[in-house]
C-alpha positions as CSV (number, residue, x, y, z in Angstrom):
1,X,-111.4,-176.4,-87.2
2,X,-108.9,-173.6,-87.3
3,X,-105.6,-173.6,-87.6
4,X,-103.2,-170.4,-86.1
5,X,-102.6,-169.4,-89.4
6,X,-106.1,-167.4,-88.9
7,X,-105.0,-164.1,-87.6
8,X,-108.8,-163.3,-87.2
9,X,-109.2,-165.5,-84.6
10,X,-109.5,-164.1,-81.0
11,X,-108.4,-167.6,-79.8
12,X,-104.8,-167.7,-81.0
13,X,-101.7,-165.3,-79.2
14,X,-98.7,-164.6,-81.5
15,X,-95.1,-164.5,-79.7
16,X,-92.6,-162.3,-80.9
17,X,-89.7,-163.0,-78.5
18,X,-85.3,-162.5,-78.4
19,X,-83.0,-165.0,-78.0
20,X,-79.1,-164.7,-76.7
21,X,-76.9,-167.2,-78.5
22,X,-73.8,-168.2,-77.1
23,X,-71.8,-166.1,-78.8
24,X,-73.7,-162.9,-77.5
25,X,-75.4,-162.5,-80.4
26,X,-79.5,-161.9,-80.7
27,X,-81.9,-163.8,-82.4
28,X,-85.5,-161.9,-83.1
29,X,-88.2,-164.5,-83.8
30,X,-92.2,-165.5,-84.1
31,X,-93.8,-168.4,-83.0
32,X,-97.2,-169.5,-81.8
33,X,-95.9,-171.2,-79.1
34,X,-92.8,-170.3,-77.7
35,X,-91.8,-173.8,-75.8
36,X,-91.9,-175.7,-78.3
37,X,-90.2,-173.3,-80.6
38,X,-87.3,-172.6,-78.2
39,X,-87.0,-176.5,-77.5
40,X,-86.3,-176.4,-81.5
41,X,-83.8,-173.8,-81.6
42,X,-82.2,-176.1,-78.4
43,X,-82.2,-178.9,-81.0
44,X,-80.4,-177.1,-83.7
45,X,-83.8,-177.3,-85.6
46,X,-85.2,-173.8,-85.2
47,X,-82.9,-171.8,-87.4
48,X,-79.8,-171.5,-89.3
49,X,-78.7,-168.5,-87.5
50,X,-79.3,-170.2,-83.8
51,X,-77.8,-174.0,-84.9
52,X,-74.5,-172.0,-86.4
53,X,-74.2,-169.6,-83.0
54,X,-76.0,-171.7,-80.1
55,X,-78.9,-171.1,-77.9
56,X,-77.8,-169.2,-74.7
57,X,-81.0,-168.2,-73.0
58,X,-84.9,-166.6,-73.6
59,X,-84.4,-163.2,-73.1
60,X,-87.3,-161.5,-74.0
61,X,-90.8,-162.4,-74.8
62,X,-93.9,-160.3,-76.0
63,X,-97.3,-161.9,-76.8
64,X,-99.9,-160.3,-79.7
65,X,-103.7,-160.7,-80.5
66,X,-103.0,-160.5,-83.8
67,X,-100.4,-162.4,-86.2
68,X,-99.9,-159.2,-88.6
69,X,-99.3,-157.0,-85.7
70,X,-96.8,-159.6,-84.4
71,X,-94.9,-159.5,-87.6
72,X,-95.0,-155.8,-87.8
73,X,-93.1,-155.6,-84.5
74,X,-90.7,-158.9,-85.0
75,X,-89.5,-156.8,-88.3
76,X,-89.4,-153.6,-86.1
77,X,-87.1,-155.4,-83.3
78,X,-84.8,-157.3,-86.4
79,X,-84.1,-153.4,-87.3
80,X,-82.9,-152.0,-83.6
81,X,-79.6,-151.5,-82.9
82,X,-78.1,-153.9,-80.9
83,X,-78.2,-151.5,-77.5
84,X,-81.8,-150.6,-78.7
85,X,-82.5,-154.9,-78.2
86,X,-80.5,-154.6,-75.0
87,X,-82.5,-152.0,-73.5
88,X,-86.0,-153.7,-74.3
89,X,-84.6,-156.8,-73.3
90,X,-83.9,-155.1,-69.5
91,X,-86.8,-153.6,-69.2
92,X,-88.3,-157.1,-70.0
93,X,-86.3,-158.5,-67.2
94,X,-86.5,-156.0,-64.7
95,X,-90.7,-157.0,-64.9
């Protein structure tokens, strides 16, 4: 049995994906699978930053083979500018 936690395996797809809180605000995350992680940041149970500013919407999602090359790029997106996140997120949406 394996468990996601083994980037080597083909079988597993990394998320790397934005969230708008209420407030306007962006939250930059990872996850394995992204309904049930944005069900937890609904809860209040996904972070501290998304319980203290609310969960507005999914606004941008981008799947990875590989877990260290979705890490690499959710620490690359945590460093844009907030108009740099805007602009990815718009392309995203005009898909």
């Amino acid at each position: 049995m394996f468990s996601p936690k083994d980037s080597n395996n083909s079988q597993w797809k990394w998320y790397v994906y934005i969230i708008e809180c209420k407030d306007g605000l962006y939250y930059t995350g990872m996850t394995w699978k992204p309904s049930i992680r944005f069900e937890q940041h609904l809860s209040g149970l996904g972070s501290k930053f998304t319980a203290k500013h609310g969960v507005q919407k999914l606004v941008y999602l981008e799947e990875h083979e590989d877990l260290e090359l979705a890490r690499r790029r959710e620490i690359q997106i945590k460093d844009f500018s907030r108009k740099k996140k805007k602009i990815l997120i718009d392309s995203f949406n005009d898909l």
